[in-house]
KELO-720354 format. One record per residue: residue number from 1; residue in three letters; x, y, z of N, C-alpha, C in turn. Coordinates in steps of 0.2 Angstrom, whole numbers. Each point is the difference from the previous one (the first is absolute). Last residue first. Example, Ala and Ser with C-alpha at 12.3 -4.5 7.8 and 13.67 -1.06 7.14 Angstrom:
2
r nr = 2	rest = SER	n.px = 64	n.py = -11	n.pz = 35	ca.px = 4	ca.py = 6	ca.pz = 1	c.px = -4	c.py = 5	c.pz = 3
r nr = 1	rest = ALA	n.px = 2	n.py = -28	n.pz = 0	ca.px = -4	ca.py = 6	ca.pz = 0	c.px = 4	c.py = 6	c.pz = 0
// end
This chain:
154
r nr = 154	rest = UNK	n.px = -33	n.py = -38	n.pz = -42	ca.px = -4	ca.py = 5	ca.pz = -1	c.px = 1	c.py = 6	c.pz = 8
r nr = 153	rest = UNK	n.px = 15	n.py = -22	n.pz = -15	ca.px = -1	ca.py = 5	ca.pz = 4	c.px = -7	c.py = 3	c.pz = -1
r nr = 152	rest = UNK	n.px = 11	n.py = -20	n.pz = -12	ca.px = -8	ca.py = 2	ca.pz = 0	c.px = 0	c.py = 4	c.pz = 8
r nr = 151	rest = UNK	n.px = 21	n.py = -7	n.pz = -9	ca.px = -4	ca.py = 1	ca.pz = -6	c.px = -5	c.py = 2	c.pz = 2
r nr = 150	rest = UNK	n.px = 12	n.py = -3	n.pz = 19	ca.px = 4	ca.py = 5	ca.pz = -5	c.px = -5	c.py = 1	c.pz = -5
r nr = 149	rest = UNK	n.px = -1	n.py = -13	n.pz = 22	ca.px = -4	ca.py = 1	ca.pz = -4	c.px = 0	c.py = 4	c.pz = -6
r nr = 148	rest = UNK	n.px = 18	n.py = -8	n.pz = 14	ca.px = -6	ca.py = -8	ca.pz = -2	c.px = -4	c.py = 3	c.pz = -3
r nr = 147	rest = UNK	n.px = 15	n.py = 15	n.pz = 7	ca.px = 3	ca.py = -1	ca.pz = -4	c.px = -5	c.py = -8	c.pz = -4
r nr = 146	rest = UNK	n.px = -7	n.py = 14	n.pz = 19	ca.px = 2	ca.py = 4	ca.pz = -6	c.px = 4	c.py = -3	c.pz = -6
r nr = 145	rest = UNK	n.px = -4	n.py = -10	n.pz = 20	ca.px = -7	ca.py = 1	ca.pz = -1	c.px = 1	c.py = 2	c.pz = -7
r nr = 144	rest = UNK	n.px = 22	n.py = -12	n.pz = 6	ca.px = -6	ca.py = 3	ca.pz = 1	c.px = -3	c.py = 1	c.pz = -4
r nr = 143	rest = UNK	n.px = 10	n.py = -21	n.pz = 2	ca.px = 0	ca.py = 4	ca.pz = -2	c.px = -4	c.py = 5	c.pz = 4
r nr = 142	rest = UNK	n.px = 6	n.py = -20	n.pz = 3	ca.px = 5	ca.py = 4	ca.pz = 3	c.px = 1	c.py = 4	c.pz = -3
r nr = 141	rest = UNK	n.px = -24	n.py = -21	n.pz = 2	ca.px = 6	ca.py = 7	ca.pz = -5	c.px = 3	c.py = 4	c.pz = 4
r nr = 140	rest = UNK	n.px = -22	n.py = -19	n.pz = 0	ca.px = 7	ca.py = 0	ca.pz = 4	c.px = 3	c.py = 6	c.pz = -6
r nr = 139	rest = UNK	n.px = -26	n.py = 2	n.pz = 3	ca.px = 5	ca.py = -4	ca.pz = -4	c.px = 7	c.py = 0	c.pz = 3
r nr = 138	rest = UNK	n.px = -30	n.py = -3	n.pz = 6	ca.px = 7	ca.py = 4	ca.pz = 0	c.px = 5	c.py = -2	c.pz = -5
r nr = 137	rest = UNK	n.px = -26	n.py = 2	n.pz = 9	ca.px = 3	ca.py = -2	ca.pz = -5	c.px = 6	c.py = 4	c.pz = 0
r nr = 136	rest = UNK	n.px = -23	n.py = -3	n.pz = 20	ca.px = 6	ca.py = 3	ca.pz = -8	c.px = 5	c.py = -6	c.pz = -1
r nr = 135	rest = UNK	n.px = -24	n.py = 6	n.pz = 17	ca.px = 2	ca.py = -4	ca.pz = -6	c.px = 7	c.py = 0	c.pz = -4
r nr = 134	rest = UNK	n.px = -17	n.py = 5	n.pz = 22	ca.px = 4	ca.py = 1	ca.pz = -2	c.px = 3	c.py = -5	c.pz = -5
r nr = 133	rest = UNK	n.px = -23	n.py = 7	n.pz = 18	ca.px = 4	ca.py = -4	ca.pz = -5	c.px = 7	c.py = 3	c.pz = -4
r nr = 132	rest = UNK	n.px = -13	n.py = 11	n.pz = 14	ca.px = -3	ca.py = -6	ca.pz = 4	c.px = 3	c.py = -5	c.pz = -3
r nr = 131	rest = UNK	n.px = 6	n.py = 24	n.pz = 9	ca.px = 1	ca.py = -5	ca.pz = -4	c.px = -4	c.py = -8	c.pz = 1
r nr = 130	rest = UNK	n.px = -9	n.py = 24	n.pz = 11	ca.px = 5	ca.py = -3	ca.pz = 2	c.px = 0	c.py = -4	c.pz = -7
r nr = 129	rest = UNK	n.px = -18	n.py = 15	n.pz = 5	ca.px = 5	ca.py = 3	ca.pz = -1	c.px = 10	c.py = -3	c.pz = 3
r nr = 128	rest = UNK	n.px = -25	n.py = -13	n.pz = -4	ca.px = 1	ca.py = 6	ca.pz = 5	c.px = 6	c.py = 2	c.pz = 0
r nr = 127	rest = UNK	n.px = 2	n.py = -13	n.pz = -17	ca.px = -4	ca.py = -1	ca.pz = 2	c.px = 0	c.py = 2	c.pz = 8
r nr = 126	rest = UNK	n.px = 14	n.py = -3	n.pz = -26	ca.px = -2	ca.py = 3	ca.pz = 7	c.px = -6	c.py = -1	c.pz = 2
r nr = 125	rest = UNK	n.px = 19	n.py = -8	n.pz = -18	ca.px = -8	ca.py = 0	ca.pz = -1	c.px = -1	c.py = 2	c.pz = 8
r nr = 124	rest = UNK	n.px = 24	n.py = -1	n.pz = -19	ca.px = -3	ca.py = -1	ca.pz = 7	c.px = -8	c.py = 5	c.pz = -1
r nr = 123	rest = UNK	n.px = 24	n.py = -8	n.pz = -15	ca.px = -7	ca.py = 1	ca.pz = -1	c.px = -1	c.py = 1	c.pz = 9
r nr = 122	rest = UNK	n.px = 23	n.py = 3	n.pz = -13	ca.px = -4	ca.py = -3	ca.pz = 8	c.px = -8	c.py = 2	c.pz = -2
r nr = 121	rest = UNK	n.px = 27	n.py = -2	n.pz = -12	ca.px = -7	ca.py = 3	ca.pz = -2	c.px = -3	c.py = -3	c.pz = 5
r nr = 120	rest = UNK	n.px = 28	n.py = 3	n.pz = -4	ca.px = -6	ca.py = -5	ca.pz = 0	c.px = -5	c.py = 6	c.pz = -2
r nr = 119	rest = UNK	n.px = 28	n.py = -6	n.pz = 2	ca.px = -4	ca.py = 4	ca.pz = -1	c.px = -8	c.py = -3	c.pz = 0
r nr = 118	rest = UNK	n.px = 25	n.py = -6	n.pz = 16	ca.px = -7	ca.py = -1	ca.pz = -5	c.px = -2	c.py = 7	c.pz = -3
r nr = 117	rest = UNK	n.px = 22	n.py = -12	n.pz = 11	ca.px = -4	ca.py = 7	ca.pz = 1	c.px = -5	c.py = -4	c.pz = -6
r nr = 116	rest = UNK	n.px = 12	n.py = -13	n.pz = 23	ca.px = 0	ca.py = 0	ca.pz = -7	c.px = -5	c.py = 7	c.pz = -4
r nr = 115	rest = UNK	n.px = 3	n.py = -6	n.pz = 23	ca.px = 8	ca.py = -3	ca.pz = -2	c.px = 0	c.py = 1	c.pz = -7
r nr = 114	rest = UNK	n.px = -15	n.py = 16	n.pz = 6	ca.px = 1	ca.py = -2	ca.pz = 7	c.px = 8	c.py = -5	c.pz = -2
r nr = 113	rest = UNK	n.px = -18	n.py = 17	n.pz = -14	ca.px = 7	ca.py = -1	ca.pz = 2	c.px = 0	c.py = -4	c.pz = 6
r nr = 112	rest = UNK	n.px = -17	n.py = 13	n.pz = -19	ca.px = 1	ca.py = -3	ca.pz = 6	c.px = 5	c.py = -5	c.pz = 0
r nr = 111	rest = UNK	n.px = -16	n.py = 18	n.pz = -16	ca.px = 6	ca.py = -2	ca.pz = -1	c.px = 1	c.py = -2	c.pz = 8
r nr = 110	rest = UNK	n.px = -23	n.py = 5	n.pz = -15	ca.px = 3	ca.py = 2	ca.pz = 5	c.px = 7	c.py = -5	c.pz = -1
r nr = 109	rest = UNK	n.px = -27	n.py = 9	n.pz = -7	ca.px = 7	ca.py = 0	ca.pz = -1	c.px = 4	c.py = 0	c.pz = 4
r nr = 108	rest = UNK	n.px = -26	n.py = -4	n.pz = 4	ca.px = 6	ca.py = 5	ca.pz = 1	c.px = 5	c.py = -7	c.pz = -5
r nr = 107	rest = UNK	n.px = -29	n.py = 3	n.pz = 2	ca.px = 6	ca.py = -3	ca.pz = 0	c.px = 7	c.py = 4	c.pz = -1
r nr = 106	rest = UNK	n.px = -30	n.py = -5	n.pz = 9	ca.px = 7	ca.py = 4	ca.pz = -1	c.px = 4	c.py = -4	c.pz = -3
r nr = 105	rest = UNK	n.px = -28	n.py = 1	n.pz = 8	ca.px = 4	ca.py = -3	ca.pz = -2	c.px = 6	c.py = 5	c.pz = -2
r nr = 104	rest = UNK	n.px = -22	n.py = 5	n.pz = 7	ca.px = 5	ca.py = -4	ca.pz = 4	c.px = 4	c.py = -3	c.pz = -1
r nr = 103	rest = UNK	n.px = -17	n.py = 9	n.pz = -12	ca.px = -1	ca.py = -7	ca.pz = 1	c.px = 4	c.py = -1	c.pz = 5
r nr = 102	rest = UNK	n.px = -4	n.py = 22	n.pz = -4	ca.px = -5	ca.py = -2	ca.pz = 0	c.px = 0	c.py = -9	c.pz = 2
r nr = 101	rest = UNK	n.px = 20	n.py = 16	n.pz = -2	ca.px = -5	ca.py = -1	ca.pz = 8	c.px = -7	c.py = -3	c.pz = -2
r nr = 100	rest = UNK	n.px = 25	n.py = -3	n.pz = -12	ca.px = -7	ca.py = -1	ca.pz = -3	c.px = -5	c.py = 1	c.pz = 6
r nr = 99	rest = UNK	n.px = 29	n.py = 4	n.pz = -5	ca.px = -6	ca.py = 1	ca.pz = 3	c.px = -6	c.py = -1	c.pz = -3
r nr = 98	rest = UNK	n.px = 30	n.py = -2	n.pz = -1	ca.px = -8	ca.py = 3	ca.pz = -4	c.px = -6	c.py = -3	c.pz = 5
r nr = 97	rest = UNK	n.px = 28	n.py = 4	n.pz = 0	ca.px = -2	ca.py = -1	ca.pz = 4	c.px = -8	c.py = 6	c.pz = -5
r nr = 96	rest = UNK	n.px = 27	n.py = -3	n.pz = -5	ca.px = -5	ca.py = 0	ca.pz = 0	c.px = -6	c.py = -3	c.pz = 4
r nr = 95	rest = UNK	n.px = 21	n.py = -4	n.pz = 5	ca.px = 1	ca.py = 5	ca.pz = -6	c.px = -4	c.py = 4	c.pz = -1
r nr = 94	rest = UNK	n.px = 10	n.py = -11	n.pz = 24	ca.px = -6	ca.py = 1	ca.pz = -5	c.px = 3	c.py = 3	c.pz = -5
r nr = 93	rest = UNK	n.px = 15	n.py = -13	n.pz = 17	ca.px = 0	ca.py = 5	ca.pz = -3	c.px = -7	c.py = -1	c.pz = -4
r nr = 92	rest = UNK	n.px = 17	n.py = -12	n.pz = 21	ca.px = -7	ca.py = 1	ca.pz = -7	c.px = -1	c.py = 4	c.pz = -2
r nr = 91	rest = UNK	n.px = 19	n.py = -14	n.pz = 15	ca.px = -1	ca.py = 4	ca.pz = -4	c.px = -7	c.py = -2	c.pz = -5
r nr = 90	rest = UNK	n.px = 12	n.py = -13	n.pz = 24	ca.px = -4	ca.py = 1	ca.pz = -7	c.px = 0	c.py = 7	c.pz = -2
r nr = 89	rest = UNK	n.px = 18	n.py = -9	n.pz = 18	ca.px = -6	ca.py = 3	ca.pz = -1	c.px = -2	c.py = 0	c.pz = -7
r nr = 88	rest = UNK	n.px = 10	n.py = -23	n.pz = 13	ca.px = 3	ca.py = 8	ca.pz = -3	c.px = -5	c.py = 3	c.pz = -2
r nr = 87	rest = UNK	n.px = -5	n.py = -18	n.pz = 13	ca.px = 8	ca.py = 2	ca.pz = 1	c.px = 2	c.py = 4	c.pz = -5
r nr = 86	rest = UNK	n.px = -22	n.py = 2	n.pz = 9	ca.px = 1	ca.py = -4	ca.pz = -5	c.px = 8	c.py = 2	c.pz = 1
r nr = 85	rest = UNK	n.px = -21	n.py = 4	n.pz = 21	ca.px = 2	ca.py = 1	ca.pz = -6	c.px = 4	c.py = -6	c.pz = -5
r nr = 84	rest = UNK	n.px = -9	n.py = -4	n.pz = 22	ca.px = 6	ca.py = 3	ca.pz = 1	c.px = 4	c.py = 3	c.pz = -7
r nr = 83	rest = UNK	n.px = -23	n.py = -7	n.pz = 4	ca.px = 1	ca.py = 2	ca.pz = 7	c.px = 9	c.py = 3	c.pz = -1
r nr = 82	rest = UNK	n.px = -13	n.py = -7	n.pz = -24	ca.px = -3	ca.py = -1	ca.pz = 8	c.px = 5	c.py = 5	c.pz = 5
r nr = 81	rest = UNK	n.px = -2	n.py = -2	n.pz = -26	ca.px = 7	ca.py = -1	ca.pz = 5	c.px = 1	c.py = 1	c.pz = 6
r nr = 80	rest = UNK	n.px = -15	n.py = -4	n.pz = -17	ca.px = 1	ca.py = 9	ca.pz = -3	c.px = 5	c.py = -1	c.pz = 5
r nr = 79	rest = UNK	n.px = -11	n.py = -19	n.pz = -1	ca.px = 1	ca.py = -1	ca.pz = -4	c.px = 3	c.py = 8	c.pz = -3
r nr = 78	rest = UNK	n.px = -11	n.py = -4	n.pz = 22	ca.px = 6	ca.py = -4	ca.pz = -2	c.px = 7	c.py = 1	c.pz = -5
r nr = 77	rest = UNK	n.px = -23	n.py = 10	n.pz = -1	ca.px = 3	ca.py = 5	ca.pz = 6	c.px = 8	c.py = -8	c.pz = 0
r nr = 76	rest = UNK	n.px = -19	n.py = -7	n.pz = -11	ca.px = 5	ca.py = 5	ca.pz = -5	c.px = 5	c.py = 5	c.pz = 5
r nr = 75	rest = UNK	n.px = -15	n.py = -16	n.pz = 9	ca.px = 6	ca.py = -5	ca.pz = -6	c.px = 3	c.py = 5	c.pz = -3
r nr = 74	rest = UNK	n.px = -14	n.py = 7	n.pz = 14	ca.px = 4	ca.py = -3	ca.pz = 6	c.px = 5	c.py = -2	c.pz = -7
r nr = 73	rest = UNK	n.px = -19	n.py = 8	n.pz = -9	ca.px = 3	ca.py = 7	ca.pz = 4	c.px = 5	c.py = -4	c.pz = 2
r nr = 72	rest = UNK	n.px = -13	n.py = -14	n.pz = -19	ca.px = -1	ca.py = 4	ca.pz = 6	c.px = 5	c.py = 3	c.pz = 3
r nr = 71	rest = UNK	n.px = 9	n.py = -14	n.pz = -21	ca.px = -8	ca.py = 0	ca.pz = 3	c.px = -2	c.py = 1	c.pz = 7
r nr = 70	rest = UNK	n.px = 17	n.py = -2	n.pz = -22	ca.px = 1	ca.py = 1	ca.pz = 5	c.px = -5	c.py = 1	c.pz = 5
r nr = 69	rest = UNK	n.px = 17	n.py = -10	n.pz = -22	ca.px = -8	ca.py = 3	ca.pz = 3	c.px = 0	c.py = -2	c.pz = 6
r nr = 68	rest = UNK	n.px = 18	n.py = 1	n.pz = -24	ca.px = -1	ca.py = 1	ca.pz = 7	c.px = -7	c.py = 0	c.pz = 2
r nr = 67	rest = UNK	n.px = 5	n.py = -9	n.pz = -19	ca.px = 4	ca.py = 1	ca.pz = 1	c.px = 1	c.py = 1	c.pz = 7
r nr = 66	rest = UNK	n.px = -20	n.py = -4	n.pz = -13	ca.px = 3	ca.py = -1	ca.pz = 7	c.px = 5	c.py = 0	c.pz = 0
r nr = 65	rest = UNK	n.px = -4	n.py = 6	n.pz = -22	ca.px = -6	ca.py = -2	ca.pz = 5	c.px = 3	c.py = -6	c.pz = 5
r nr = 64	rest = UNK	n.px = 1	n.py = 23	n.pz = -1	ca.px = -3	ca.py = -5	ca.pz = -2	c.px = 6	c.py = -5	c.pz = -6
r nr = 63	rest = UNK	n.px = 1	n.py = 14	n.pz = 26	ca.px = 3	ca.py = 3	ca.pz = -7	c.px = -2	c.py = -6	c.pz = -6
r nr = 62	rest = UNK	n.px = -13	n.py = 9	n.pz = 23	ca.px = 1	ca.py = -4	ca.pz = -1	c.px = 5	c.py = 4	c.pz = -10
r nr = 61	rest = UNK	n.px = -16	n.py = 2	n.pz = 25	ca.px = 4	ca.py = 2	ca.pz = -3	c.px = 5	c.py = -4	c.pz = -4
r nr = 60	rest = UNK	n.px = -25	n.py = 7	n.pz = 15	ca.px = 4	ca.py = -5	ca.pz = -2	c.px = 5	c.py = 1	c.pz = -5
r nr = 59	rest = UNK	n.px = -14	n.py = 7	n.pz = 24	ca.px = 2	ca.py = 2	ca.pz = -6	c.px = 4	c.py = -7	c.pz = -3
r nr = 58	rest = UNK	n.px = -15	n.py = 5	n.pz = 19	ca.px = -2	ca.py = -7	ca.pz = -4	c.px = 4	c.py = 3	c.pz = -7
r nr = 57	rest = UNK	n.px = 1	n.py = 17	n.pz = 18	ca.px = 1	ca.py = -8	ca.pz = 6	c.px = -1	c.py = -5	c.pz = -5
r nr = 56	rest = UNK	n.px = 6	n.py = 22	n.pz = -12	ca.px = -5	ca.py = -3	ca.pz = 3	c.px = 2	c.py = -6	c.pz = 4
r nr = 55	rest = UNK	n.px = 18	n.py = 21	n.pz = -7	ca.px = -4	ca.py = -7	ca.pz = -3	c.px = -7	c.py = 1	c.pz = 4
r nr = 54	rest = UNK	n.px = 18	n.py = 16	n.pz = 6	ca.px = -4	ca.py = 1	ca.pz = -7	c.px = -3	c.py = -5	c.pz = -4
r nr = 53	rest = UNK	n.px = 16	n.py = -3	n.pz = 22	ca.px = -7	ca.py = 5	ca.pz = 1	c.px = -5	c.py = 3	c.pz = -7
r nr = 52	rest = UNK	n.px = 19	n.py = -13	n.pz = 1	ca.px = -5	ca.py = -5	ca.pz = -3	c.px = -4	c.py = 3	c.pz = 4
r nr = 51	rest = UNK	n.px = 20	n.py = 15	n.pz = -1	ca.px = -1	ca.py = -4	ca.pz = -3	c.px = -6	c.py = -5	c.pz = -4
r nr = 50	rest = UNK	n.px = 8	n.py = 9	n.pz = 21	ca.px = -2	ca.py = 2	ca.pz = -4	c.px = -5	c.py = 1	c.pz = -7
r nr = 49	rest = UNK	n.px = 14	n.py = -15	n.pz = 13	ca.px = -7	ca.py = 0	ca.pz = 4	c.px = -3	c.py = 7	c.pz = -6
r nr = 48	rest = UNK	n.px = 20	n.py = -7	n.pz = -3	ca.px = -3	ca.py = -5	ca.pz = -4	c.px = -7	c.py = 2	c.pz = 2
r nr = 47	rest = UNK	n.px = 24	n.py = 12	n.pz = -2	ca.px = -8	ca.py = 2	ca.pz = 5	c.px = -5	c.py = -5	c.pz = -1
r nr = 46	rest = UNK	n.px = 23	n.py = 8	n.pz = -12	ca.px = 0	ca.py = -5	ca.pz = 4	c.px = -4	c.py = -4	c.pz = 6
r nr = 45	rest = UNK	n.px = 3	n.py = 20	n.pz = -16	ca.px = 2	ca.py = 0	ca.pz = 7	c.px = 1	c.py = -5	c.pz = 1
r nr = 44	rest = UNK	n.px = -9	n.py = -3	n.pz = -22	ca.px = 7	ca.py = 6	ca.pz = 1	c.px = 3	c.py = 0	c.pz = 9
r nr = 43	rest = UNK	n.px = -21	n.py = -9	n.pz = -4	ca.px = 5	ca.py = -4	ca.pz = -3	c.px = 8	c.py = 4	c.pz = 0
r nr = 42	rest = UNK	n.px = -21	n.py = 13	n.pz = 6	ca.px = 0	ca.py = -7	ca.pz = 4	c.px = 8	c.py = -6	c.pz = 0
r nr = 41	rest = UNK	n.px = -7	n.py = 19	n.pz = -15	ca.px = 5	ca.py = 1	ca.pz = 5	c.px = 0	c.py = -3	c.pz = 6
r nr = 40	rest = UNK	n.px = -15	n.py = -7	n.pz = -20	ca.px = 9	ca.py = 2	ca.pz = -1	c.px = 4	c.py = 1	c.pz = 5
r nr = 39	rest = UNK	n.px = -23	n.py = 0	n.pz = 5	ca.px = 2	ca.py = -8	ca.pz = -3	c.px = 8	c.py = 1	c.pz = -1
r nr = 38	rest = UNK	n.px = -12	n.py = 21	n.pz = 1	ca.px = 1	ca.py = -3	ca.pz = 6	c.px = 1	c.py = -9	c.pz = 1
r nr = 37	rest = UNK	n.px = -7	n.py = 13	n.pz = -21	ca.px = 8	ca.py = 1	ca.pz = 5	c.px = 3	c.py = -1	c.pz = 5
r nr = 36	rest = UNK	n.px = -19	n.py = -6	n.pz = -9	ca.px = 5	ca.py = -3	ca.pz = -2	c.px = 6	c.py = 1	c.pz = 1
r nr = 35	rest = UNK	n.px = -22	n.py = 9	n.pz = 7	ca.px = 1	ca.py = -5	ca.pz = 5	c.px = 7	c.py = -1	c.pz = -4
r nr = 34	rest = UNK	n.px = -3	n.py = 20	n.pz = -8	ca.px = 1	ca.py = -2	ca.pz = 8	c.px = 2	c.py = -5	c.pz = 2
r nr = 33	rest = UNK	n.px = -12	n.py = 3	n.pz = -20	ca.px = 9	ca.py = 4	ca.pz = 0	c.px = 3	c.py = -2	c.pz = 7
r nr = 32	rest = UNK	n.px = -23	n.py = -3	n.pz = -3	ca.px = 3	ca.py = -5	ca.pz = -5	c.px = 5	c.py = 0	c.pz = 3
r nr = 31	rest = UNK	n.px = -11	n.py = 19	n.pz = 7	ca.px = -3	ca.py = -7	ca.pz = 4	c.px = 6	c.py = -5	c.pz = -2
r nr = 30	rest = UNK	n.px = -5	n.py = 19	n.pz = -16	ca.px = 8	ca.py = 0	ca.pz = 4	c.px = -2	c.py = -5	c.pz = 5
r nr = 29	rest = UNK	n.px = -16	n.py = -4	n.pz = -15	ca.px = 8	ca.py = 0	ca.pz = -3	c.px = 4	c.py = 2	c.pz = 4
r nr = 28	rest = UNK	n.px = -23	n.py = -7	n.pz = 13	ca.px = 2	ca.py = 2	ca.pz = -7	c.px = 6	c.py = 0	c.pz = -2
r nr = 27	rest = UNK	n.px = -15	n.py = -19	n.pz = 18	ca.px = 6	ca.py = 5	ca.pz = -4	c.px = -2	c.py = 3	c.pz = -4
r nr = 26	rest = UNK	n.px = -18	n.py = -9	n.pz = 15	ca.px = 3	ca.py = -1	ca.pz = -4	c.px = 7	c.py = 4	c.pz = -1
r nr = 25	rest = UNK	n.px = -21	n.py = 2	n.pz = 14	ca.px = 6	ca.py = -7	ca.pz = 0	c.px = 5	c.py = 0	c.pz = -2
r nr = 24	rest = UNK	n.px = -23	n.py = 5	n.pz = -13	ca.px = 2	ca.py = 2	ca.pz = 7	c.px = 6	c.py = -4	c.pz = 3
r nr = 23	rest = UNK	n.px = 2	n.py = 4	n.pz = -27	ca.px = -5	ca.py = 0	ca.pz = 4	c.px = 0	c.py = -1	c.pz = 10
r nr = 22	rest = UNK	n.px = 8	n.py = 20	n.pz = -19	ca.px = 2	ca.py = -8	ca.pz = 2	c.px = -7	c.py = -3	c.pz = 4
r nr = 21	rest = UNK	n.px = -5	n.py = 15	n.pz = -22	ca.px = 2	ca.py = 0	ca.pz = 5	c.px = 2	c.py = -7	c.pz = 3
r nr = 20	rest = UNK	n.px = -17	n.py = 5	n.pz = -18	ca.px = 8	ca.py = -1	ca.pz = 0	c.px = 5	c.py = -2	c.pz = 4
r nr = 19	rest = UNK	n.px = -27	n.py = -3	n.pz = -7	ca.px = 4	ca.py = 0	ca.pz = 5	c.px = 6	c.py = 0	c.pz = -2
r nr = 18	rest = UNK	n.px = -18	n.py = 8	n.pz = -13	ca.px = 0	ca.py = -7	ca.pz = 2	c.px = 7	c.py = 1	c.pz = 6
r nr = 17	rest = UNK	n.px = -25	n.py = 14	n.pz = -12	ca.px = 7	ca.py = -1	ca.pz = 3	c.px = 2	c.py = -7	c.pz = 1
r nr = 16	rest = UNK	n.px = -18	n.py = 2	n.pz = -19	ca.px = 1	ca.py = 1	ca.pz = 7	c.px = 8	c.py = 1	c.pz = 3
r nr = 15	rest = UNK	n.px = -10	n.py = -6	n.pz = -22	ca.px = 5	ca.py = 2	ca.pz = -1	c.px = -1	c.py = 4	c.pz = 7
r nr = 14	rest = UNK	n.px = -16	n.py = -16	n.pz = -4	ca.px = 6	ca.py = -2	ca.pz = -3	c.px = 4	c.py = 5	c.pz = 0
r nr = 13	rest = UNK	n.px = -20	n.py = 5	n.pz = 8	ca.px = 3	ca.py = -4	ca.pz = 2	c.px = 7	c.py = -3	c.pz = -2
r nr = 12	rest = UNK	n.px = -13	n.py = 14	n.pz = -12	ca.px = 4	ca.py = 5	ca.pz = 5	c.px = 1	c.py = -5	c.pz = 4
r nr = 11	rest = UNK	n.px = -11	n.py = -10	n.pz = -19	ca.px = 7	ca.py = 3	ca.pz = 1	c.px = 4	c.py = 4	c.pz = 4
r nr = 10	rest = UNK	n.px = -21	n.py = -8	n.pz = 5	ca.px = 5	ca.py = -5	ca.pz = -2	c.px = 7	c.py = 2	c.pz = -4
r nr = 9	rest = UNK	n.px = -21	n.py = 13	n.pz = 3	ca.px = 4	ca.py = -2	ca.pz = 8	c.px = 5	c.py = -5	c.pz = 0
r nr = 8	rest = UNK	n.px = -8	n.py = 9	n.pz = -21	ca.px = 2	ca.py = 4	ca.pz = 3	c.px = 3	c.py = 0	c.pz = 6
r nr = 7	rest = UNK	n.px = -15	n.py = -15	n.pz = -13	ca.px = 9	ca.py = -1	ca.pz = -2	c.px = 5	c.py = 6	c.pz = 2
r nr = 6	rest = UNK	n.px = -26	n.py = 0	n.pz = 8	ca.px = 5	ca.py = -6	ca.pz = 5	c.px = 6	c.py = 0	c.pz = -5
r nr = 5	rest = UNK	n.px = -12	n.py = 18	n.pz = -8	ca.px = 2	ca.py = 0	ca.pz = 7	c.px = 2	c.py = -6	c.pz = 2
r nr = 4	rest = UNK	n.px = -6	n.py = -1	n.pz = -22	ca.px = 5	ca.py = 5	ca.pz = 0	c.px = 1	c.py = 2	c.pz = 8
r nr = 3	rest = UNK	n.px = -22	n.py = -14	n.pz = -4	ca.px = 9	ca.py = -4	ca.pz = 0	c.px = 6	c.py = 6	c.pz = -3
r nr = 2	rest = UNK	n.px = -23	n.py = 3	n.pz = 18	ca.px = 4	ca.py = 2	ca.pz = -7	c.px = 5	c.py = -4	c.pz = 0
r nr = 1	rest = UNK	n.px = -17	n.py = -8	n.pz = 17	ca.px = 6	ca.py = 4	ca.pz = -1	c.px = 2	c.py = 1	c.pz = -7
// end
């Protein structure tokens, strides 16, 4: 073989398609939009069932490090206010909500209220189109969304 032909197959190798797309199973961005919606308004209603219908039976949840953690579907359906909900209803609100369908990874903005109002950031890592992990970072404030994030609006 000509070496100008094999540096030819090797480069057409090298710049071969390469997958973009979600993969099978998988979530894309509005997918995303959904399941977390669906999280929220699990909470907002007071629908726990609902709710930990967007985890995995082996999800793990946690505010690090360890503040809170929570591990599998029964712990977290509890933990979202089981059978007879939460003596007063939770408030959630998305801000922003990003997507990665390649790695399945995500993170939302968001502002949530039950005895106490937070604003925070929730990594989450998917796995067949359910949460398989969940990770945030919150902060207590009686601020609003709009007033906590004033300087660095977008």
């Amino acid at each position: 073989m000509r070496p100008w032909l094999l540096s030819c197959l090797v480069l057409a190798g090298c710049a071969g398609a390469r997958s973009t797309g979600t993969p099978t199973g998988a979530l894309d961005a509005e997918g995303f939009r959904a399941l977390m919606e669906q999280v929220a308004a699990g909470w907002r209603e007071g629908n726990a069932a609902k709710a930990v219908e967007c985890f995995t039976e082996d999800a793990l949840y946690e505010e690090p490090p360890r503040k809170q953690f929570h591990s599998g579907r029964a712990d977290l359906f509890e933990f979202f206010g089981g059978e007879k909900g939460t003596a007063k209803p939770m408030h959630m609100i998305w801000h922003y909500l990003a997507f990665d369908p390649i790695s399945q990874v995500g993170a939302g903005e968001y502002t949530f209220r039950l005895n106490r109002q937070y604003h925070g950031v929730v990594m989450v890592k998917l796995r067949d189109g359910r949460i398989a992990r969940w990770r945030e970072y919150q902060t207590e404030s009686s601020l609003s969304f709009e007033e906590f994030s004033a300087a660095t609006r977008f």
